[in-house]
N, C-alpha and C positions, 0 to 999 in steps of 0.2 A: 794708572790710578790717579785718585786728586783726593787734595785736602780742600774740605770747605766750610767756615763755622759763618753760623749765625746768632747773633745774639740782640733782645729786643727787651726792651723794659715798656714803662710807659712814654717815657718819651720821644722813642722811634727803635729803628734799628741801624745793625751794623751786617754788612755780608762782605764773604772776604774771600777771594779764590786763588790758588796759586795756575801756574801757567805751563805745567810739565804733562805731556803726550804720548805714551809710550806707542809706538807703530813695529810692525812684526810678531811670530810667534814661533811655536817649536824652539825654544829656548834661543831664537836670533832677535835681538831687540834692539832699538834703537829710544834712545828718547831726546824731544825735543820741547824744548820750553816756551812756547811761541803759541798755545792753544788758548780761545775766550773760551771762558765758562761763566762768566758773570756779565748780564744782559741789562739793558730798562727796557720798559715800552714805551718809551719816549716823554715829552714833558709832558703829556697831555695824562699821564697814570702813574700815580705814587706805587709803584710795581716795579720790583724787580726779579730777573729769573736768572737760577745755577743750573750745571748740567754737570754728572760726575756721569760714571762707567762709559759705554758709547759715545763716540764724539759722534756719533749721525744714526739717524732712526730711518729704516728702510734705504740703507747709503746714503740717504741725502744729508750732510754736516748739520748738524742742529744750530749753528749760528744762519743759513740762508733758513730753516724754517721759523726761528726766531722774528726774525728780519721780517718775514714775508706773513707770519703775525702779525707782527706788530703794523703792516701797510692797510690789513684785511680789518684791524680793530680801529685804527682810525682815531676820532674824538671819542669815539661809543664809553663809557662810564657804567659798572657793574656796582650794587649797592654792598656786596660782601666781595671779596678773594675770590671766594666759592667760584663767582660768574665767570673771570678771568681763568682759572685751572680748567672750567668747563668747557667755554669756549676757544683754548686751546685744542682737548679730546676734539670739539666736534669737528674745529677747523681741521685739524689731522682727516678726523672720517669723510668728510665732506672734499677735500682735494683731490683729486685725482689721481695729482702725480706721485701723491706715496702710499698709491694701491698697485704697485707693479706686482704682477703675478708672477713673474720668473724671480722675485726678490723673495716671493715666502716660501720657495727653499732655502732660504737661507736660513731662516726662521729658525724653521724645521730643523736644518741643519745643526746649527749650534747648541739647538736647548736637547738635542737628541746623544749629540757628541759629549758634551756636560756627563750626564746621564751614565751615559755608557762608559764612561772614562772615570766615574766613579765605582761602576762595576766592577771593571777590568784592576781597578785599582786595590780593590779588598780580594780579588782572586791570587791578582801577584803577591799580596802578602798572606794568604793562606798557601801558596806553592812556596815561596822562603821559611813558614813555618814547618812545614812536610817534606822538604828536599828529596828525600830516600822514598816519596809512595811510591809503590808501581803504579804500572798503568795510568800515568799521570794524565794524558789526553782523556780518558775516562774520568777521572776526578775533576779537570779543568772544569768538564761539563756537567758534572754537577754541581760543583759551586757556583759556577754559571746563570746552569737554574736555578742556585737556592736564592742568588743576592737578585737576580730576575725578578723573582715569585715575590719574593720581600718587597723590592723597589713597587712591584706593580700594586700589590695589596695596599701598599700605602697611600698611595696614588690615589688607588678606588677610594678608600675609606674616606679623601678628603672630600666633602659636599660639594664645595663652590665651582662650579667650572665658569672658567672666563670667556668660556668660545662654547660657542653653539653648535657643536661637526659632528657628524656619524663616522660609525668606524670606517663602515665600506667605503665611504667617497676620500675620506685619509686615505685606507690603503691606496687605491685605484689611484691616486693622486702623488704619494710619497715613497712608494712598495721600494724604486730600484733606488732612491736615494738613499735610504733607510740599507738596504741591502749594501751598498756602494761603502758607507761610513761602518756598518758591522765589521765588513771584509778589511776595511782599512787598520781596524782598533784591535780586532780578535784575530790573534793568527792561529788559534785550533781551528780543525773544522768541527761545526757544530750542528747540530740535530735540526730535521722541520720543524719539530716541537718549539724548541727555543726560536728559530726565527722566527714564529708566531708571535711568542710570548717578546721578544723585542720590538718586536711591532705594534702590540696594545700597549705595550710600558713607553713609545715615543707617542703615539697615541693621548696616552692618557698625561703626558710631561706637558706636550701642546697645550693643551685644553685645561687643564688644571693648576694648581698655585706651586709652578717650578719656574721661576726665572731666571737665564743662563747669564752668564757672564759677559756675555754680547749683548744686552740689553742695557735701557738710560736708566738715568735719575733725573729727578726734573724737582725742580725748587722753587715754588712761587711765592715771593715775598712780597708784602706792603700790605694795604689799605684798599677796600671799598669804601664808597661815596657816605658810608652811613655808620661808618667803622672809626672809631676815636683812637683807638690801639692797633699794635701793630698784630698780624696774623702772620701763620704761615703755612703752607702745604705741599707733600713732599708725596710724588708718585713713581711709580716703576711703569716702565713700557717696553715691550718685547717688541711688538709691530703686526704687521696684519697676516691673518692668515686665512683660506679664505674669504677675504674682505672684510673681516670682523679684528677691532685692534683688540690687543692683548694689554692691559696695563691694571695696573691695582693700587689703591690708595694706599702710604705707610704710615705717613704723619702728618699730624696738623698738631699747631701750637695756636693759642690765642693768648693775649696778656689780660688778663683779668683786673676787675676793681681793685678786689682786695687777695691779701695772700693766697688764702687758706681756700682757694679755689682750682680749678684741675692744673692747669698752666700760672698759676701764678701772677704775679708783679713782675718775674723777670724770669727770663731764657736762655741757655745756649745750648746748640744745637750741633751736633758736627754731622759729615756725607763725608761718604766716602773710605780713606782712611783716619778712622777714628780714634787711633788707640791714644796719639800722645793727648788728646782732650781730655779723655775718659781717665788718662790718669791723672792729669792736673786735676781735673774734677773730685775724682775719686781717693784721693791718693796712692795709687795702686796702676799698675798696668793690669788690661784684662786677663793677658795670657799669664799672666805671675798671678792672679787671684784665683783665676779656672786652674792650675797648675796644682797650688794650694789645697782650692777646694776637693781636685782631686783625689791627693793624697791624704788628707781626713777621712775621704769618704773609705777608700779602701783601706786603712788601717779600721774602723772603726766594723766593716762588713768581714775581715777576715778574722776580729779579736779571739773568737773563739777556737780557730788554728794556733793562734800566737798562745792563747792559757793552753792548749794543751800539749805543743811543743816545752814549753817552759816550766810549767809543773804537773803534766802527766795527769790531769784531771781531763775523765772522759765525760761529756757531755752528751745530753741527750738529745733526739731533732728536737723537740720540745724546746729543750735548755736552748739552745744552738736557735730556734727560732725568733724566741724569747732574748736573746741575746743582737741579735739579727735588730730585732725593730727598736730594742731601745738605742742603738747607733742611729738606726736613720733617728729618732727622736731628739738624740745629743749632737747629730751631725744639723739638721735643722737646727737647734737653739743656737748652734755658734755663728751659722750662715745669717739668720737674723737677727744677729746679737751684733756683727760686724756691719752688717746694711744698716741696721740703726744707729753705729757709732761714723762710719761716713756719712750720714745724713745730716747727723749734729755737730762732724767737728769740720764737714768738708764741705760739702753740700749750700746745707741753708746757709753757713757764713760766706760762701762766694755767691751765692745770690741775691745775699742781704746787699754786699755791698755792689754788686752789677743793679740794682732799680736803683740805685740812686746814684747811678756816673751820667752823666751829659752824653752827646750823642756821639762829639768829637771822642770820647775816653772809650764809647765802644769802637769806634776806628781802630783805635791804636789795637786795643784787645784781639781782637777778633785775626788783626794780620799777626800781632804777635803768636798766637795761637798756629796757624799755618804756617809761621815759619819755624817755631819748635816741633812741629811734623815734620819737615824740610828737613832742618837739621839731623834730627833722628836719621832721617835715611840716607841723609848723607856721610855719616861715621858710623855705617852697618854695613855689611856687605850684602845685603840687597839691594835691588834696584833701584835710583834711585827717580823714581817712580812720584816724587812731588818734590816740586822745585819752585823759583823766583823766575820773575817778578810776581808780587803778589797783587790783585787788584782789588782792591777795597771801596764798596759805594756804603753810601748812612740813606734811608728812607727814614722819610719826617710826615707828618701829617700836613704841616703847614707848609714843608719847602720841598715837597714830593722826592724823588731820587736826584739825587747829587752821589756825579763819582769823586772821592779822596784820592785814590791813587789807581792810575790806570796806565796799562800801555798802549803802543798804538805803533802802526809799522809806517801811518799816512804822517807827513809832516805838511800840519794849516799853514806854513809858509810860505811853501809852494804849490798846497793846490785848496787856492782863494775859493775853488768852488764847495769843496767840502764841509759839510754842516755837521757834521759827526755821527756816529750812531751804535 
């Protein structure tokens, strides 16, 4: 995993990445602190780029695709951001070397495995709920199909597909892969029906808005030629499949004139692991607020169990319905009752004063930021999955990217020939 905060007022920006790798899976990990995630494109572009989930897109490490970027853009100059994030996609589509065909099983592999390992996962917890069924290989399979049918329906229902593919040239194409990772994940035997229907639900995972855990984050920050403030844009990319890349836009930032416009005077931004930001931010950790809100919520949809355990008044479905919507109505006013008071006492006062620090004060911020992530994981017993050294660059409009704090394994000492990069 990685921590990585951005933060931009008018006067420039601040990006700030830590350096931890985790390498293995199946619960054997190793991590190692020694990964780039924070890029320029050299002096010639007030641009810089982050990379979180995947350290490589189609196997290949996304610092040599960076690299090999950054040689293909040259002097070339984009009026907005936009150009640069685009001419990345195209540069991807247009190379050759990362449309290897034996790689989009892999593709296929991971967002399919995802999938089904969430399947597998609400079945084992309906078999601990049911211990004593009979014929549990019978029940297996139909919870099977139900979380199946569910996964797929949803699937369908979404509009947008990223990939252009028919089903038959998938199957023809993935059939014994798809069967290979079933066998591996489901140890019931299961019905033709369900292999079917596992087979439109990786089908429709491919091609539609499912991105696996094996897939990048990609982070374009700075300045176009025609751009006074700083921008930013933040996409997902799974990799090609059939020849066609899989990626979706998640965020853009832009810093605005004045306040009271979408992005504001001032930003920050976190990838990745986000939670210790969200709670500086927010005063609150998200899983302690979701936590919360949960527990409101189900006190509030059971009340009418709890009146009639407690004083014996029977209610009617009517009553009981009626009682039903005015919780979501009171569960509502306190959810937005709470988002407006972190707004006003957390919120706009650390933004108020983030537009008006210098660019050197988002440095410091933004690493301090990544290392109270750090820290975090390092006095919990998870992994710890974001580490030091932190590398910290500022983008300026007038002094383009400058790194603050950076490592580096090459020492300019001894070798006079290297110019950096």
């Amino acid at each position: 995993m990685t921590s990585e905060v951005v933060i931009m007022n008018k006067k420039g920006m601040s990006l700030a990445a830590d350096s931890a790798i985790t390498s293995g899976r199946d619960g054997i990990q190793k991590v190692y602190n020694s990964a780039n995630k924070l890029f320029s494109l050299s002096g010639s572009h007030p641009v810089g780029m982050m990379i979180y989930g995947a350290a490589s897109f189609m196997e290949v490490p996304w610092d040599i695709i960076i690299k090999s970027y950054r040689e293909h853009l040259g002097v070339k100059k984009f009026a907005d951001l936009t150009g640069y994030a685009e001419g990345l996609l195209q540069f991807l589509n247009d190379d050759v070397r990362f449309k290897n065909k034996e790689i989009e099983s892999i593709i296929v592999d991971r967002t399919y495995s995802d999938i089904l390992k969430n399947i597998v996962k609400e079945v084992e917890e309906k078999m601990e709920q049911h211990p004593e069924e009979d014929n549990m290989d019978d029940k297996i399979q139909v919870w099977l199909m139900e979380r199946t049918e569910a996964s797929l329906k949803a699937m369908k229902e979404m509009e947008k597909c990223f990939l252009d593919i028919d089903y038959a040239s998938f199957k023809e194409a993935f059939l014994p892969l798809i069967k290979e990772i079933t066998a591996e994940l489901v140890s019931s035997p299961i019905s033709p029906a369900l292999k079917e229907k596992l087979c439109e639900l990786a089908f429709e995972a491919v091609r539609k808005d499912f991105f696996s855990a094996g897939s990048s984050g990609v982070v374009i920050c700075g300045y176009g030629e025609e751009e006074i403030f700083p921008h930013l844009l933040n996409y997902r990319l799974e990799g090609f499949v059939f020849g066609q890349l899989k990626y979706k836009k998640l965020k853009e930032r832009k810093i605005s004139y004045t306040p009271d416009k979408k992005d504001g005077t001032a930003s920050i931004t976190a990838f990745g692991q986000t939670e210790m930001v969200d709670s500086f931010m927010h005063g609150i950790e998200p899983t302690m607020a979701d936590a919360m809100f949960e527990i409101i919520h189900k006190v509030f949809m059971n009340y009418h169990e709890q009146l009639k355990k407690h004083t014996g008044i029977e209610l009617t479905d009517e009553q009981v319905t009626s009682m039903k919507n005015l919780g979501k109505e009171v569960y509502t006013s306190i959810h937005e009752a709470v988002d407006e008071y972190q707004q006003q006492n957390y919120i706009y006062p650390l933004l108020g004063v983030v537009r008006s620090l210098p660019i050197e004060e988002l440095a410091e911020m933004t690493e301090a930021l990544v290392n109270l992530t750090s820290f975090k994981r390092r006095v919990t017993r998870a992994t710890e999955s974001v580490g030091p050294p932190v590398d910290v660059a500022v983008i300026s409009k007038g002094d383009g990217f400058v790194w603050v704090k950076r490592k580096n394994y090459i020492d300019p000492k001894i070798n006079y020939q290297w110019k950096g990069g």
